[in-house]
N, C-alpha and C positions, 0 to 999 in steps of 0.2 A: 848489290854487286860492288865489290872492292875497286878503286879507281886502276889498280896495278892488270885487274881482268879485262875492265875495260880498255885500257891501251893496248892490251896485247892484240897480234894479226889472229883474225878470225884464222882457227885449223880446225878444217873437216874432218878432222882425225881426234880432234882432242875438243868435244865437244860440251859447253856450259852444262852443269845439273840443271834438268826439270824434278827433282822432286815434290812429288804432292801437285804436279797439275796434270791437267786431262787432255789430252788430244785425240778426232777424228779423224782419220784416212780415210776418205770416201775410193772404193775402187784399191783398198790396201795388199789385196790378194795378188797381185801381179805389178809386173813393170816396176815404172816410177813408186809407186804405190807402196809398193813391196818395202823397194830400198828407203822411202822416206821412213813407215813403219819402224822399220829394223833399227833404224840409226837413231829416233828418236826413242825408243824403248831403250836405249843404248843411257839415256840421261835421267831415266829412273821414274822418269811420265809413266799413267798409265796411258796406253796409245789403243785404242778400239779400232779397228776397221771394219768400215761399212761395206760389206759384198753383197751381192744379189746369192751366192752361189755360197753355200755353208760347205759344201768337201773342200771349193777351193783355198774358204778362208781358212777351214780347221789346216788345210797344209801350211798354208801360210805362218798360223799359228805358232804350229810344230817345228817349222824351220827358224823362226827367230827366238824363240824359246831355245833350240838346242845350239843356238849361237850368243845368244845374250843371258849371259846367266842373271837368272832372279828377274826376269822379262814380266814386266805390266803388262798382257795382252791380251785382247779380247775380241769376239765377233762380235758386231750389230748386221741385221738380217736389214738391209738397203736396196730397194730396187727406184734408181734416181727416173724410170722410166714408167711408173706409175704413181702418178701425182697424188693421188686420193691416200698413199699408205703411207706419205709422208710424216706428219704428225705422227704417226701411230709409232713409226721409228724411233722418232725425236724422242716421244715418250720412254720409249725402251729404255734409250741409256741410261736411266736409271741414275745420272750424276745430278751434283745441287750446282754445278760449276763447267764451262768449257772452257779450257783458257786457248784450245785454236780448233779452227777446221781447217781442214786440206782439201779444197774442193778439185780433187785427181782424176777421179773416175770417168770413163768416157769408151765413146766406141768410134772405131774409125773405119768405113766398110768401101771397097775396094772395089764395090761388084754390082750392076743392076740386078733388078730393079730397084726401084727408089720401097722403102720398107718405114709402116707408121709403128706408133704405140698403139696400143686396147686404148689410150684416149682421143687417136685422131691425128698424132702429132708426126712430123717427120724425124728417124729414129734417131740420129745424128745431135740435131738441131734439141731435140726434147732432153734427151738423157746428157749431155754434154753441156751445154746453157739451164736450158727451162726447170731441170730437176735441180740442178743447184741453186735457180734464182729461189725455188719453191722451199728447199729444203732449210735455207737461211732463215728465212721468215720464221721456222720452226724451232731453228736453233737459237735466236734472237733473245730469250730470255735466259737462256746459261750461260752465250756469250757475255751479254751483259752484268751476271753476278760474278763474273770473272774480276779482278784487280785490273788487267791490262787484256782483253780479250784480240785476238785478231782472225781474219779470213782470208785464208791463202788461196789467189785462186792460181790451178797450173795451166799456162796460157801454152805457145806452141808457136815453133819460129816459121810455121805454114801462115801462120795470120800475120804476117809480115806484107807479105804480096798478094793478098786480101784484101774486097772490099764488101761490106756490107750492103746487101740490097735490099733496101728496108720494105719495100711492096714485096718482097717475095723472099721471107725468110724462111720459108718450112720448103724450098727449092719445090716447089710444085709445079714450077715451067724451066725447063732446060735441065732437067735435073743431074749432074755429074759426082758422082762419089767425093773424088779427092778436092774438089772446092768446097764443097757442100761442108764436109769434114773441116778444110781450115777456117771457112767461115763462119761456123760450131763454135771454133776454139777463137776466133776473133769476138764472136759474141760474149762469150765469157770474160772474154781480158776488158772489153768496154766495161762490163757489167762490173768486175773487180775495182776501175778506176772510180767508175760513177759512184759507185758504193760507198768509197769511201770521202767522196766529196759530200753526198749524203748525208754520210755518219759526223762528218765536220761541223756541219751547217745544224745539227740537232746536238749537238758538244758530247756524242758520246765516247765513253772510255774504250772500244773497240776500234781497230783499227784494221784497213781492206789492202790487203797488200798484192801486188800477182808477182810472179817465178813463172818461168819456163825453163826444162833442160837442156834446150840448144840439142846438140844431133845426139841421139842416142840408141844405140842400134844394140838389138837382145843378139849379135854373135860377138859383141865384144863386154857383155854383161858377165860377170863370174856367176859359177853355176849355185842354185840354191835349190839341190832335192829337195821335197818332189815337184817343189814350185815352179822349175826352170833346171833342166841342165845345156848345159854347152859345152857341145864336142871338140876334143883340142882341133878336129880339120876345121870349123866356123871360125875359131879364135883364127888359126891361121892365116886363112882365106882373107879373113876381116884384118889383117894389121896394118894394112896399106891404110885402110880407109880411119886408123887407127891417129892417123897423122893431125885429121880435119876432125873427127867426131870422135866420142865417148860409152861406154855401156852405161847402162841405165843403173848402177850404184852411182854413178860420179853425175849424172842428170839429175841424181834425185839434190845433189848437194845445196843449190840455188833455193831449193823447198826449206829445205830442212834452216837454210841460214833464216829464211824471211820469217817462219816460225819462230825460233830460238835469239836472234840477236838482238839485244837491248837497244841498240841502235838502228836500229832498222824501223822505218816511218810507216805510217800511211800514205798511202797513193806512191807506191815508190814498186819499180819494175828491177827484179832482179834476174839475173843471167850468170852464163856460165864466161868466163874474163876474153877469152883468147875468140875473135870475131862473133860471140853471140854462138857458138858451136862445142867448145869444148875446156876445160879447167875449171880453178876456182873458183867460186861463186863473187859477182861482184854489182853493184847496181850500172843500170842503164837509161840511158836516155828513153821515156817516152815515145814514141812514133807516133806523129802527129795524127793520125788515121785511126790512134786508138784512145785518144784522150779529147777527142772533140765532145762538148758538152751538150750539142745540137742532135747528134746521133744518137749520144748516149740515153739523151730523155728520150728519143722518138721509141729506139729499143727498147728500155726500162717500162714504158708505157703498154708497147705492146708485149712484153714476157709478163705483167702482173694480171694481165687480160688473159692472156692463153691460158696459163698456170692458175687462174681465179686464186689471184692472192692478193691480200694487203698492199697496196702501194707502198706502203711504208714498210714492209719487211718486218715487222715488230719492233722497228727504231725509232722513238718519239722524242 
């Protein structure tokens, strides 16, 4: 990279060549997902996304193909909520190389009763955390033929006002939806930090980085048939709210930078600039709640036990 690119202010609009590397979207078929896909296919990568659901990905497809011309894009069949067909996935893609994941995909349910996987696990807490700690470990040997490999994980400004209850993380007593959900997504962002202290301590070339989109609401999202549309009364209705939050193209930005910038570290938490809610992407402080190393291992311990995987993720 030329010293003149580097100096230049990172623009979300005018973003570095990926040619000739690979990236996964876990969860690529919607939302965030969608818009990271789209914009990184935009840099000449090819960009795969992992969906459980092949109509929605094939839309997905079809809509960033008929917006980015000459689009690298592809489905992997991903369901982060059965652990045993994880390998089998990894195997699929079929690359010698990943140079990122995007670990996106997630469910957030709003509604009792409290709902497990076919393995036991609570649905939230499993597919949101335990399927990406699980799927890393599988990814762990393409990340690392990569030159500069990284793992993006997308954290959530719900895990802000979060805490971890380490005796009762699959919420099996008191069980509430919208806790249950940011403490999912707080799980993850520990998991992303610890990761990458991890990856330090064994000097490997990949690097663990977490993003979140700060507010991003799908009635101030542009519409992307047949993926998504939005009716000009939602835009409307939604521009007050337009002031504090963002649609989920401008969410996905903080992803896409922790991906793509040469400057961007391990263990480093990226946002969106203007209170942690809406603009351009820029780093943030830590929250001390999510970088404790005491937590992280007790977590780390118990998601390698649930998930029956490698402690080590495949990072030696």
């Amino acid at each position: 990279m030329s010293s003149a690119s580097q100096s230049r202010p990172w623009d979300v609009h005018r973003l570095p060549s990926a040619q000739g590397r690979n990236f996964l979207v876990t969860g690529g078929n919607a939302g965030i997902g969608y818009f990271a896909a789209e914009q990184l296919a935009a840099t000449g990568a090819v960009v795969v996304l992992g969906c459980r659901d092949a109509a929605k990905a094939g839309a997905a497809v079809t809509s960033i193909r008929s917006r980015v011309s000459g689009a690298r894009v592809r489905h992997l069949r991903l369901d982060l909520a059965d652990l045993s067909s994880l390998k089998t996935a990894a195997d699929r893609l079929d690359l010698d190389h990943l140079d990122a994941v995007v670990h996106n995909a997630g469910v957030a349910l709003d509604d009792l009763p409290r709902r497990e996987t076919g393995d036991g696990h609570e649905l939230m807490f499993a597919t949101n955390h335990l399927g990406h700690f699980a799927l890393t470990r599988w990814l762990a040997p393409l990340l690392s033929a990569a030159p500069a490999g990284r793992i993006v994980t997308v954290g959530s400004f719900a895990a802000r006002s979060e805490r971890l209850d380490l005796d009762n993380l699959q919420s099996t007593r008191d069980y509430r939806p919208k806790r249950t959900y940011g403490r999912s997504k707080l799980a993850q962002m520990c998991f992303g930090f610890e990761l990458d202290r991890r990856l330090r301590a064994v000097s490997s070339t990949v690097l663990s980085v977490v993003a979140h989109p700060g507010g991003a609401l799908d009635s101030l999202t542009p519409s992307r048939p047949p993926v998504r549309v939005t009716t000009p009364g939602q835009r409307l209705r939604a521009l007050p709210a337009g002031l504090l939050v963002q649609g989920k193209d401008a969410g996905a930005w903080p992803v896409v930078r922790a991906v793509l910038d040469a400057q961007v570290q391990g263990g480093q938490l990226w946002g969106p600039r203007a209170f942690g809610l809406r603009g351009t992407p820029r780093r943030e402080p830590v929250p001390s709640h999510m970088a404790d190393p005491a937590v992280a291992a007790r977590l780390w311990a118990a998601s390698a036990e649930l998930a029956g995987t490698d402690p080590h993720l495949g990072f030696r």
